[in-house]
C-alpha positions as CSV (number, residue, x, y, z in Angstrom):
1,X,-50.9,34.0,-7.8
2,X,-47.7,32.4,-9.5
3,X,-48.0,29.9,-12.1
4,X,-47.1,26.6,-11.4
5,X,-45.9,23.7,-13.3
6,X,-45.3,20.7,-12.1
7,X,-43.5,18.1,-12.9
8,X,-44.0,15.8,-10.1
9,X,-46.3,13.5,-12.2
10,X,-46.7,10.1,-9.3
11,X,-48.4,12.7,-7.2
12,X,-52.2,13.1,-6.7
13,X,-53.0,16.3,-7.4
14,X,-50.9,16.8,-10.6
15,X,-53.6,16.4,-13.2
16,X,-51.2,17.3,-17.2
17,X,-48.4,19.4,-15.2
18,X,-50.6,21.6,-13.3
19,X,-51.4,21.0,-9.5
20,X,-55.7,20.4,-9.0
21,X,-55.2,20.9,-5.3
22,X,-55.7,24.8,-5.5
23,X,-52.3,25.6,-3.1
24,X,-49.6,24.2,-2.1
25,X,-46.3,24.9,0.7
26,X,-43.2,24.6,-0.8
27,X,-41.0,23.8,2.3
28,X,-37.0,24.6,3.0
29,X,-36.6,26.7,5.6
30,X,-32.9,27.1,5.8
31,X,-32.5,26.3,2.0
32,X,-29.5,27.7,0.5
33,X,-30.2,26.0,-3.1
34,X,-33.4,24.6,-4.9
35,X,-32.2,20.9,-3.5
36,X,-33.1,22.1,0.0
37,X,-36.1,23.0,-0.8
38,X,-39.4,20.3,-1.8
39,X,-43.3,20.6,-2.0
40,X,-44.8,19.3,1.3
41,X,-48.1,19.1,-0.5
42,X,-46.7,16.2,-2.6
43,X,-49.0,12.8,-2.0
44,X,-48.3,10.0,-3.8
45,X,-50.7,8.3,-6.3
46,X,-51.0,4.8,-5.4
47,X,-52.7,3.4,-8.2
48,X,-51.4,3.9,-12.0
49,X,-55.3,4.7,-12.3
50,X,-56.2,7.3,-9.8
51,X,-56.9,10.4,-11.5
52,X,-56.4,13.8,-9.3
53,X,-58.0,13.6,-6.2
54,X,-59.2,17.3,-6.2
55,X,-61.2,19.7,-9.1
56,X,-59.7,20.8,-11.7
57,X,-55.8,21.6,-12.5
58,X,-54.9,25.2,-12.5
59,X,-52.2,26.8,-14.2
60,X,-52.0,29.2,-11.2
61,X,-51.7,28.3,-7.4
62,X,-51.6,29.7,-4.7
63,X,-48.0,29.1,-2.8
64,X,-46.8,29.2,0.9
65,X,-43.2,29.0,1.0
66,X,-41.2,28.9,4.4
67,X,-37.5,29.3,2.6
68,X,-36.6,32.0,4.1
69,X,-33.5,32.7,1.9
70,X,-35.4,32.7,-1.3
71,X,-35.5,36.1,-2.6
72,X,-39.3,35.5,-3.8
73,X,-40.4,34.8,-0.5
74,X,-42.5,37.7,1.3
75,X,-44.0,36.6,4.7
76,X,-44.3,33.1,3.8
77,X,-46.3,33.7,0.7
78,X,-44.1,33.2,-3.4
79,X,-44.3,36.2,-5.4
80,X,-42.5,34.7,-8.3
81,X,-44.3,34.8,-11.4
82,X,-43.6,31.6,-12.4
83,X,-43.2,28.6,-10.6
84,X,-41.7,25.0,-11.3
85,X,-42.1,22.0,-9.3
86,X,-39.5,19.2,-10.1
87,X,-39.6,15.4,-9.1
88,X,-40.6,13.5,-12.3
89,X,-39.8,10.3,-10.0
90,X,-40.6,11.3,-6.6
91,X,-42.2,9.0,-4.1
92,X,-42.0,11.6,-1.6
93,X,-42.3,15.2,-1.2
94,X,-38.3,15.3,-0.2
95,X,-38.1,13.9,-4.0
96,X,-39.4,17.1,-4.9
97,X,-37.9,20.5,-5.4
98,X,-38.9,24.1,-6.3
99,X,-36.5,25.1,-9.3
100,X,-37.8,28.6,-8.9
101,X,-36.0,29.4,-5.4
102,X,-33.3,31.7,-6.3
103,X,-31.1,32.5,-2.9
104,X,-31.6,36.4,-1.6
């Protein structure tokens, strides 16, 4: 399991950088760059107030990833050790990207 940081902070499972929902699909499947790539987990938090909607934040995650260029990518799962999450202002999960995909 990579570990993930996330920087996507308006969305409801990032509880302090690190995602509470447990797993998340990082979508992009012709990506060529990280730009083309974005977390389809991503929900917006609609209330300044909401804490995380699920357990606990983990600093590791399990990751689906359907870019199929990205050289970490083996059947659809990330075998990246490390794993960032950008989208400090995102509203949506196409405001997001994985900074980790790195083009085979």
């Amino acid at each position: 399991m990579p570990g993930l940081v996330c920087s996507a902070q308006s969305c409801v499972y990032n509880n302090a950088m690190y995602c509470s929902r447990g797993d998340i699909q990082v979508g992009g499947e012709n990506a060529k760059v990280c730009q083309d790539t974005c977390c389809e987990s991503f929900v917006e938090r609609k209330s300044e107030n909401a804490k995380s909607s699920m357990g606990s934040p983990s600093m590791r995650s399990d990751i689906k990833c359907n870019a199929e260029h990205c050289r970490y990518n083996e059947r659809c799962v990330c075998h990246a050790d490390h794993v960032d999450i950008a989208g400090a202002a995102a509203c949506r999960c196409e405001e997001t990207e994985c900074t980790t995909f790195d083009e085979k």
